[in-house]
C-alpha positions, 0 to 999 in steps of 0.5 A: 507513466503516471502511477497511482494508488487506489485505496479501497474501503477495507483498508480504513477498516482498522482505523487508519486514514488515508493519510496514513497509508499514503506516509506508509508508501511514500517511505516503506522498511519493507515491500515483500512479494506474497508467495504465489501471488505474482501481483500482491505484496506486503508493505510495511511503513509508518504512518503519519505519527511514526507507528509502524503499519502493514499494508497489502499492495496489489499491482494492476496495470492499466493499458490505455491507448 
């Protein structure tokens, strides 16, 4: 199974890049389920200069035959 990130257009609302969210991912301090929300979690990472950066990650999973 191959897993992919799809980032949508508000994510760059803040000024971060996309590289920047792919660094905060590949190497997260903290993936915390959102309560209420089975399928939603906070992520916090650093970006590519070392900043620390808060993401919101919604898992959706995709069936193909």
């Amino acid at each position: 199974m191959q897993i992919s990130i799809i980032i949508n257009e508000s994510a760059f609302k803040h000024g971060v890049g996309e590289p920047d969210i792919q660094s905060a991912f590949s190497a997260f301090l903290l993936d915390c389920a959102i309560d209420g929300d089975e399928n939603k979690y906070l992520v916090i990472g650093f970006d590519t200069k070392g900043n620390l950066i808060e993401l919101m990650n919604i898992i959706s999973t995709f069936f193909t035959q």
